[in-house]
SERO-4910 file (N, C-alpha, C, O; in steps of 0.05 Angstrom, whole numbers):
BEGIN
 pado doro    nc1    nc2    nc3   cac1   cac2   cac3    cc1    cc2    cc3    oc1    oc2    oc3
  Unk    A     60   3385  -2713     83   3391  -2730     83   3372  -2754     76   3350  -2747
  Unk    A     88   3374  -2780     87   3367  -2808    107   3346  -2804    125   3352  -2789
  Unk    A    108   3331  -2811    131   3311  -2822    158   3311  -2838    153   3306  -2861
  Unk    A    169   3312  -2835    204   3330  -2851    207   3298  -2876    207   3274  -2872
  Unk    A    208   3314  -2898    208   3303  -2923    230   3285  -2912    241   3290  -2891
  Unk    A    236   3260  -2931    247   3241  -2937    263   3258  -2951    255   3275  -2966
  Unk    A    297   3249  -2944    320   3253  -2956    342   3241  -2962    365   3251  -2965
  Unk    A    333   3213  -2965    355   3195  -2976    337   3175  -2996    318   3161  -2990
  Unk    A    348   3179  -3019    345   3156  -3028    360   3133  -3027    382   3131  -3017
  Unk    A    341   3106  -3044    342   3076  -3037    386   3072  -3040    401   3059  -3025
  Unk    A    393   3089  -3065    421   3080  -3066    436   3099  -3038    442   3081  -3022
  Unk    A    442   3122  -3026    446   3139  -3013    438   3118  -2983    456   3113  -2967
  Unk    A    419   3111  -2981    412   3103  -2958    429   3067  -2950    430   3058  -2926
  Unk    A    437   3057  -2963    457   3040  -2971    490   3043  -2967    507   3029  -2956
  Unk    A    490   3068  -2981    516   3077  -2994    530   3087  -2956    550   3076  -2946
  Unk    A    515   3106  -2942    519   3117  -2916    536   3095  -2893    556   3101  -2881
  Unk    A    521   3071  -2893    527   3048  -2877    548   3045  -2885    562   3043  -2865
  Unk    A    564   3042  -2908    589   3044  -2918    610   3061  -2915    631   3055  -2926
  Unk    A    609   3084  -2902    621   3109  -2926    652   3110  -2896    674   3103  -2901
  Unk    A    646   3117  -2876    668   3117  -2866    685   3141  -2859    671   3161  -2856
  Unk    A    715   3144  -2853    724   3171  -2851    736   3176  -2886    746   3159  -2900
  Unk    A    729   3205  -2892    736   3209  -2917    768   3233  -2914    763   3252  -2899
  Unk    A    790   3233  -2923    805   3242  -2920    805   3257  -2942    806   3245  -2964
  Unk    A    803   3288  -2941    799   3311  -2964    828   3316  -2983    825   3328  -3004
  Unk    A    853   3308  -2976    874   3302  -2983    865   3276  -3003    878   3277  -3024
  Unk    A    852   3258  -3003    868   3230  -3012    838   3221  -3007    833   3207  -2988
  Unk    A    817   3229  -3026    790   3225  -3020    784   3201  -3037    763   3190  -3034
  Unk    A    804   3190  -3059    795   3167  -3069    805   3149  -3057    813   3130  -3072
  Unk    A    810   3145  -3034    827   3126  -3020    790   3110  -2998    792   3092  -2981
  Unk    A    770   3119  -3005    744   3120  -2985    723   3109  -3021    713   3122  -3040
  Unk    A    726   3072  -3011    717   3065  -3038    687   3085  -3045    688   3095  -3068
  Unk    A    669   3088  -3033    646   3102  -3028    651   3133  -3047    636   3142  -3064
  Unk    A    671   3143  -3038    675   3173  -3051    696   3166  -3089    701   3181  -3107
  Unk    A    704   3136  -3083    716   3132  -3108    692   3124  -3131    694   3129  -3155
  Unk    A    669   3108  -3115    645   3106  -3134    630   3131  -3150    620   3133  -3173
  Unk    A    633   3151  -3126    610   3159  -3125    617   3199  -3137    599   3214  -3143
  Unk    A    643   3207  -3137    648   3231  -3131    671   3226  -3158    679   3204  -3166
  Unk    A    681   3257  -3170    698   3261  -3180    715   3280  -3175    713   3301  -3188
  Unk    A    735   3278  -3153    755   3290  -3138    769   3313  -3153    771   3337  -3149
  Unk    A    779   3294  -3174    799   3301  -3194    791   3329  -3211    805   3342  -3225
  Unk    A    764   3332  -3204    750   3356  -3223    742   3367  -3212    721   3377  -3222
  Unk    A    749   3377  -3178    735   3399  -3161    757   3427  -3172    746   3449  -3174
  Unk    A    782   3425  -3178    792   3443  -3185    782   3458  -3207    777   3481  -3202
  Unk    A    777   3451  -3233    766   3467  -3251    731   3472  -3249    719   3490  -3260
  Unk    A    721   3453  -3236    694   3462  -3226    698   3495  -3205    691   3518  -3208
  Unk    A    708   3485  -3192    717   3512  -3167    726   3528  -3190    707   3544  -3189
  Unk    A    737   3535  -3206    741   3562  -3219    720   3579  -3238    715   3603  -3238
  Unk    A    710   3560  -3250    684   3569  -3261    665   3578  -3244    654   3597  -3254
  Unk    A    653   3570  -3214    642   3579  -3205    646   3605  -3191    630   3624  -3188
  Unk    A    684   3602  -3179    684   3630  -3173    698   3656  -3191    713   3675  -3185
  Unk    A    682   3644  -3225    687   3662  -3239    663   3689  -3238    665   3712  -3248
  Unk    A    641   3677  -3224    619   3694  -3220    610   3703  -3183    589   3710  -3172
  Unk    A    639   3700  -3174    638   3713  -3151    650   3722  -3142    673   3717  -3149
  Unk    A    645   3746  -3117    668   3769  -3105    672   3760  -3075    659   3744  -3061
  Unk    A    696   3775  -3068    690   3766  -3032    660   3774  -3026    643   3787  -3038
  Unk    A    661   3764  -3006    628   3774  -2985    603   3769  -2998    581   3776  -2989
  Unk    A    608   3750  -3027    585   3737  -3034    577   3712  -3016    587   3705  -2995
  Unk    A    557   3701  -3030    549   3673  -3019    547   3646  -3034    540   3646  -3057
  Unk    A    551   3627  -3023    545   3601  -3041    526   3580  -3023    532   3579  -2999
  Unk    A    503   3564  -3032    487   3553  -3018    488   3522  -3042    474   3517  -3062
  Unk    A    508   3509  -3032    510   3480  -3048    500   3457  -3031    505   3454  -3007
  Unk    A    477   3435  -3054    463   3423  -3046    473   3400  -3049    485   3398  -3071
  Unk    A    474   3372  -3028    495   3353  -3033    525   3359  -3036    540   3353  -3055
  Unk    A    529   3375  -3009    566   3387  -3012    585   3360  -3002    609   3361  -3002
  Unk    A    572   3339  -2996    590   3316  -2989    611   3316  -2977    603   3324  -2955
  Unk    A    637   3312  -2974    650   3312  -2955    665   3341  -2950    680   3348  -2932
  Unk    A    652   3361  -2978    668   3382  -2975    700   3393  -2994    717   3410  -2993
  Unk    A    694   3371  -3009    714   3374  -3030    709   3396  -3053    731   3404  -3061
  Unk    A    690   3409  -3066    690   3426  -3085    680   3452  -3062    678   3472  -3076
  Unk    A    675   3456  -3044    671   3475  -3022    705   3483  -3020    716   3503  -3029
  Unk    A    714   3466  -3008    745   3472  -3007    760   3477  -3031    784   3479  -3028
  Unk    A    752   3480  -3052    773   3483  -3077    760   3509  -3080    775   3524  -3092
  Unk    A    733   3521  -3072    716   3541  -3078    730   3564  -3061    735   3587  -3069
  Unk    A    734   3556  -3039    739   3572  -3010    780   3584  -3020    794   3601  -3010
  Unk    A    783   3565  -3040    815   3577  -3035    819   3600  -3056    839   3614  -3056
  Unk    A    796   3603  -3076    803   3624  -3090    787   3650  -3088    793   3669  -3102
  Unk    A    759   3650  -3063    751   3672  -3066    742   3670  -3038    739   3647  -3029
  Unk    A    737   3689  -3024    725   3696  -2988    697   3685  -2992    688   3708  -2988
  Unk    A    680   3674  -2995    652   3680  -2990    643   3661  -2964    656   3644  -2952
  Unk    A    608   3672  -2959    601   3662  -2948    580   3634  -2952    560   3635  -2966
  Unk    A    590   3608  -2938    587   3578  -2957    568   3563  -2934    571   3562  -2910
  Unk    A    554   3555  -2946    529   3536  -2936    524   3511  -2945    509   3513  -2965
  Unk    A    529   3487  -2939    531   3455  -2950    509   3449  -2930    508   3452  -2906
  Unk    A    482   3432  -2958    466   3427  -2942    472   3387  -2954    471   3378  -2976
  Unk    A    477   3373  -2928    469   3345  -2932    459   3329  -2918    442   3337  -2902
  Unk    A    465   3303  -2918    453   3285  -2895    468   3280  -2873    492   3279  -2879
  Unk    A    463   3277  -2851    481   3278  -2831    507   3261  -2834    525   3269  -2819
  Unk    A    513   3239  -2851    534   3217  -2854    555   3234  -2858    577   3236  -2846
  Unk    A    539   3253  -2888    567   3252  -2897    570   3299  -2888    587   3309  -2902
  Unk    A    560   3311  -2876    567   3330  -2860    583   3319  -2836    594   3337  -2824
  Unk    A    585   3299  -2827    595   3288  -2809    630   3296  -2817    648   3305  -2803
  Unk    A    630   3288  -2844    657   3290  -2856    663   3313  -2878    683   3319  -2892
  Unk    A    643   3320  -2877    647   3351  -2888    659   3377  -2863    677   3392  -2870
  Unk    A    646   3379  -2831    664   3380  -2812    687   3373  -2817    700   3385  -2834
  Unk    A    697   3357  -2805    718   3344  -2807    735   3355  -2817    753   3366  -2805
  Unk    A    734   3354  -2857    753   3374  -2872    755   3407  -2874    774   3421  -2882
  Unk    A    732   3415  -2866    732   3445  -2869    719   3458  -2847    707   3480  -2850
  Unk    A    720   3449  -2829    721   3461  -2794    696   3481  -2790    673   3473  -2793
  Unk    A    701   3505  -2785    680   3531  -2783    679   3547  -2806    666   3567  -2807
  Unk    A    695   3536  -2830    694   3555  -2852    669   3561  -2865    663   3581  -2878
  Unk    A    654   3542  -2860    627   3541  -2879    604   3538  -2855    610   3534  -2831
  Unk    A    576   3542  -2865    549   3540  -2848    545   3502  -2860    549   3493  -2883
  Unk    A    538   3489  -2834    525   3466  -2848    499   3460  -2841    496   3462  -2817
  Unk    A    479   3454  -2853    459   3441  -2858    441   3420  -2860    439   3409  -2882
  Unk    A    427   3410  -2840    417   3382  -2847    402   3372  -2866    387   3391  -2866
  Unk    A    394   3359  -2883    383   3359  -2899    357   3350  -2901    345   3343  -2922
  Unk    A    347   3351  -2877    318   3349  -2863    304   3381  -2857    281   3389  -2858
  Unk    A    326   3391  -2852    323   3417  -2844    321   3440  -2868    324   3465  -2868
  Unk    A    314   3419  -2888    308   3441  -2919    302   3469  -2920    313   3488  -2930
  Unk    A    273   3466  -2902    254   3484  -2904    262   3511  -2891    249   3530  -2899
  Unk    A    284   3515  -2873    293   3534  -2859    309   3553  -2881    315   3577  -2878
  Unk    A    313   3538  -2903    328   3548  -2920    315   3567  -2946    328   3574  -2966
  Unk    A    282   3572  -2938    267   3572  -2955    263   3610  -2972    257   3621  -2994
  Unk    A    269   3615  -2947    272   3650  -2954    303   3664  -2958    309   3680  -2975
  Unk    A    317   3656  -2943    353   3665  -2947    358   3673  -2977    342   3661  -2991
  Unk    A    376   3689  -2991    383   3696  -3013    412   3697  -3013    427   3712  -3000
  Unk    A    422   3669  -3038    448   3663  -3044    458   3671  -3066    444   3663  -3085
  Unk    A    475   3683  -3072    491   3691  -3090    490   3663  -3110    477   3664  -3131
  Unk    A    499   3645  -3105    503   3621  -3125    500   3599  -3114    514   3595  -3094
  Unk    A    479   3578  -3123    476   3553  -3120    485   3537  -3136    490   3541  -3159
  Unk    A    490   3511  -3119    510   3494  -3139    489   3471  -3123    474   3473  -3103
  Unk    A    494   3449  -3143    490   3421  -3143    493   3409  -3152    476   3409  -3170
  Unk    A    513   3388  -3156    529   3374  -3173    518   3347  -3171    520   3339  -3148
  Unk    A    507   3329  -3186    500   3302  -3187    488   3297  -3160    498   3279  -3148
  Unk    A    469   3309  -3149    455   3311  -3124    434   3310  -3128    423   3297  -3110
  Unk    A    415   3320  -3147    389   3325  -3143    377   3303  -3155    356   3294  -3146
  Unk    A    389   3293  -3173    374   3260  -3185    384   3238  -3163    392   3218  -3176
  Unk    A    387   3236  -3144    395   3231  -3126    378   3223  -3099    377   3204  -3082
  Unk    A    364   3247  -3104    348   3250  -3076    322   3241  -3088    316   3238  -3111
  Unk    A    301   3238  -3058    274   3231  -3066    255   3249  -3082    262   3271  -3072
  Unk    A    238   3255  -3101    237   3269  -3127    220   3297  -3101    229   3320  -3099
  Unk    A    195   3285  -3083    196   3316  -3062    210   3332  -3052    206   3356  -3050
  Unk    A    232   3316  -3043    257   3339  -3030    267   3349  -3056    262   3373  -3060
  Unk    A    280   3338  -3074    285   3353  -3101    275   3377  -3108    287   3399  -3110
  Unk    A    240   3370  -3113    222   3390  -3119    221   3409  -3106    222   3432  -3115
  Unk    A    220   3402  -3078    220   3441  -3055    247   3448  -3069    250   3467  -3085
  Unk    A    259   3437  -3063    296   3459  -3064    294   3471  -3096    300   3495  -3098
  Unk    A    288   3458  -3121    280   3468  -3148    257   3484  -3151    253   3495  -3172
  Unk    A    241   3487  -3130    224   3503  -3137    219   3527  -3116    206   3546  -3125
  Unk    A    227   3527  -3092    226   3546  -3067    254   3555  -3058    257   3578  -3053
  Unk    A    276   3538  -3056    301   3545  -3051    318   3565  -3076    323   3589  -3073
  Unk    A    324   3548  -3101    342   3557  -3124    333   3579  -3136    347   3590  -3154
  Unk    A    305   3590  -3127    302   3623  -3150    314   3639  -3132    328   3656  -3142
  Unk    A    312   3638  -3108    326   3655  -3085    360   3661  -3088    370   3680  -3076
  Unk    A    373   3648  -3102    410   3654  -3122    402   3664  -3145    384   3660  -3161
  Unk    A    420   3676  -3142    428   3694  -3160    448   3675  -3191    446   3681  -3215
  Unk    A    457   3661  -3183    474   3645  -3210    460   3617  -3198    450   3612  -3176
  Unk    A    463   3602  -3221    462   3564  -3212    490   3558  -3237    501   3568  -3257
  Unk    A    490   3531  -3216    514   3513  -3229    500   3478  -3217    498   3467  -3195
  Unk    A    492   3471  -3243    472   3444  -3237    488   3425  -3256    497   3434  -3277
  Unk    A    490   3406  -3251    505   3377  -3255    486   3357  -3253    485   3345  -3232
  Unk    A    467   3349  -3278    451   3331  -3268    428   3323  -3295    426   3339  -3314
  Unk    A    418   3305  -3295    399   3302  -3318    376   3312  -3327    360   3318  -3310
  Unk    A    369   3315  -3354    349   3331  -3366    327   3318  -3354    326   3296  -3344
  Unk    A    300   3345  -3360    285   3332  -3349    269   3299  -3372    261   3277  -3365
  Unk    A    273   3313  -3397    263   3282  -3406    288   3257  -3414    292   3242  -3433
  Unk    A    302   3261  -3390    317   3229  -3393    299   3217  -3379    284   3224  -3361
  Unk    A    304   3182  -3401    285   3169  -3382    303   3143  -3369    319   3134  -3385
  Unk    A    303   3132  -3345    326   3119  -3329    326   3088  -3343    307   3079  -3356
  Unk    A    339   3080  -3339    350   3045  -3353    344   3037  -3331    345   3050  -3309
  Unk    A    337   3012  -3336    328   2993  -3320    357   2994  -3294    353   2997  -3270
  Unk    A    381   2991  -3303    395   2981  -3283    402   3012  -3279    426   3014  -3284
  Unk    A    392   3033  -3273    403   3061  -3259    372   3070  -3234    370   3087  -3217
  Unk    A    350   3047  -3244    329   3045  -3226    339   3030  -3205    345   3038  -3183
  Unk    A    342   2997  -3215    360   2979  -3197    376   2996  -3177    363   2998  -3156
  Unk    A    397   3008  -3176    408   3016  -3159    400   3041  -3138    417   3049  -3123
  Unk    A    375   3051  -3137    365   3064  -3128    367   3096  -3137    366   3111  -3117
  Unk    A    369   3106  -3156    362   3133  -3165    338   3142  -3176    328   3134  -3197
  Unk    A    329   3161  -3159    304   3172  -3166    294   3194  -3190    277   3211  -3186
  Unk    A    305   3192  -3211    308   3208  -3223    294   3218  -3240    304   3234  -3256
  Unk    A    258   3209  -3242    237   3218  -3256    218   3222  -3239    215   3209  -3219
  Unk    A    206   3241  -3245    215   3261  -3268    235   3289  -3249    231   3299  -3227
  Unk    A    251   3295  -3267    278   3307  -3255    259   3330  -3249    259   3333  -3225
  Unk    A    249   3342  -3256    244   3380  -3263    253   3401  -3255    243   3422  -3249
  Unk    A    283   3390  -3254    313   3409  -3263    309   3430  -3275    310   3452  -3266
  Unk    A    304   3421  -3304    303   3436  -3327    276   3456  -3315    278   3480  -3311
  Unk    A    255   3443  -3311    231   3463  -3315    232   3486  -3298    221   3506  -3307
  Unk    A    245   3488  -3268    240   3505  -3254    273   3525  -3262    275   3549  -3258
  Unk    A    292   3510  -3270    309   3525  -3278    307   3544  -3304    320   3564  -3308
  Unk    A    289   3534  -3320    284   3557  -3341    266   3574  -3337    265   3595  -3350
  Unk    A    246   3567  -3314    232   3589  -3304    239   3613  -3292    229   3635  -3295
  Unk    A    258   3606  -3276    277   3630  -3258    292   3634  -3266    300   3655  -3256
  Unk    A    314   3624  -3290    339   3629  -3289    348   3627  -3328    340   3608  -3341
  Unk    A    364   3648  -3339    370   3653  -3368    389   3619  -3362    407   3616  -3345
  Unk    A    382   3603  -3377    401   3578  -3372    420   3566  -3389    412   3542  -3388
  Unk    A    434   3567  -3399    463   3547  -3412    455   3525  -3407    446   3526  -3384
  Unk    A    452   3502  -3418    459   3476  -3420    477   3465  -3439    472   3460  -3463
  Unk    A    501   3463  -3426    521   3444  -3452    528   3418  -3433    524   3416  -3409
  Unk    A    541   3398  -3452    542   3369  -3445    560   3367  -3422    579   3381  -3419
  Unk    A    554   3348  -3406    568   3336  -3381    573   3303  -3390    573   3289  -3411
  Unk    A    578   3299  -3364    591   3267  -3363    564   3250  -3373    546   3243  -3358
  Unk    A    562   3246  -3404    535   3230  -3409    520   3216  -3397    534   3197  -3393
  Unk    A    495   3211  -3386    476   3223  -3400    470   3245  -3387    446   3250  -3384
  Unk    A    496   3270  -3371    478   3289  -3358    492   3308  -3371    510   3305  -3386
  Unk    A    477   3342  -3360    481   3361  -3373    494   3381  -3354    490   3378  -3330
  Unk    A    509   3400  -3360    519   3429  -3339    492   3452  -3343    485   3459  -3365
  Unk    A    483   3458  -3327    468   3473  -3325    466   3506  -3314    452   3512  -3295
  Unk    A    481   3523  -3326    487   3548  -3315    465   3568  -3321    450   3567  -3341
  Unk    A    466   3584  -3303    446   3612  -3309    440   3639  -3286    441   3640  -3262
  Unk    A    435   3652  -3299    437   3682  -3282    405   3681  -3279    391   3672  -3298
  Unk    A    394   3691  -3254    364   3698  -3245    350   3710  -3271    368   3720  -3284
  Unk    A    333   3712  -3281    312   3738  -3288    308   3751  -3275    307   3748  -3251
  Unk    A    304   3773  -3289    283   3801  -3275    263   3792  -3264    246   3780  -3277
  Unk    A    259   3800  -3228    235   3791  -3233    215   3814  -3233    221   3837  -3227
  Unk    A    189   3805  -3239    166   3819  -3243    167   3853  -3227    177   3855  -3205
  Unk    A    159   3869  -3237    162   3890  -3228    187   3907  -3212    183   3924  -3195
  Unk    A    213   3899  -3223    232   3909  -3215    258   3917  -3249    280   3928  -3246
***
């Protein structure tokens, strides 16, 4: 049997030992989710995304964390929701949103490799992770949705010394490259230095 990619990086793998019970009510109260998450903006995130969905669609979000933009997602439209993370913090993604959603290990990538999602999301997740696990899910997982909603840096940012320090892996991203390959893409500005990254599939070949 193959070896199951590495899925935490150096800051993540730190951050876990810390993190604790996260309360989906009152999530900046969990210093960990006050560093690291922006609570305050799952509501207008959640509308934009389920501006491009119907009941009995799907959503397959990568780094769903405790489950906070899953739950702001889940109150305005039926679909069917899949949060893939690391066991810490699914631990507390349970917790807040019970049987509503499919969860995911985040070792368990590869199972995820053929399924077809209506809309993938990943919000400040993928520069995040170790740049292989990144690369499968950008390049084998995300053509398989139908929409993306990406939160995260271009591919030619290049990291500052103190955003290496703290353990983010974030070169080379190739966000951008596999997302313009599969997908018509929007990029307008996010929380500097990152970008929103939206887009509908292409045609593909012979259809």
């Amino acid at each position: 049997m193959a070896p199951k990619m590495e899925t935490k990086s150096k800051l993540w793998s730190g951050l876990y030992s810390k993190l604790g019970d996260v309360n989906a009510v009152k999530p900046l109260n969990n210093p960990v989710i006050a560093q690291t998450m922006s609570p305050g903006e799952y509501v207008s995130r959640a509308a934009a995304i389920a501006a491009n969905l119907k009941d009995g669609d799907s959503v397959l979000e990568i780094g769903g964390g405790y489950g906070g933009l899953a739950r702001e997602i889940l109150k305005l439209v039926d679909v069917f929701y899949t949060i893939v993370d690391n066991p810490e913090m699914l631990a507390q993604a349970k917790k807040n949103l019970g049987d509503e959603v499919k969860y995911v290990e985040a070792e368990d990538i590869k199972s995820l490799r053929y399924p077809k999602f209506t809309m993938f999301v990943a919000h400040y997740c993928l520069s995040e992770t170790p740049q292989p696990y990144r690369e499968y899910i950008v390049k084998n997982i995300m053509k398989n949705c139908q929409f993306i909603s990406i939160r995260d840096f271009e591919d030619a940012f290049v990291p500052t010394p103190a955003i290496i320090a703290v353990g983010l892996e974030v070169l080379p991203a190739v966000i951008e490259r596999y997302a313009n390959t599969y997908f018509v893409v929007e990029k307008t500005p996010d929380r500097a230095p990152r970008f929103h990254f939206t887009g509908t599939r292409r045609k593909r070949k012979g259809k």
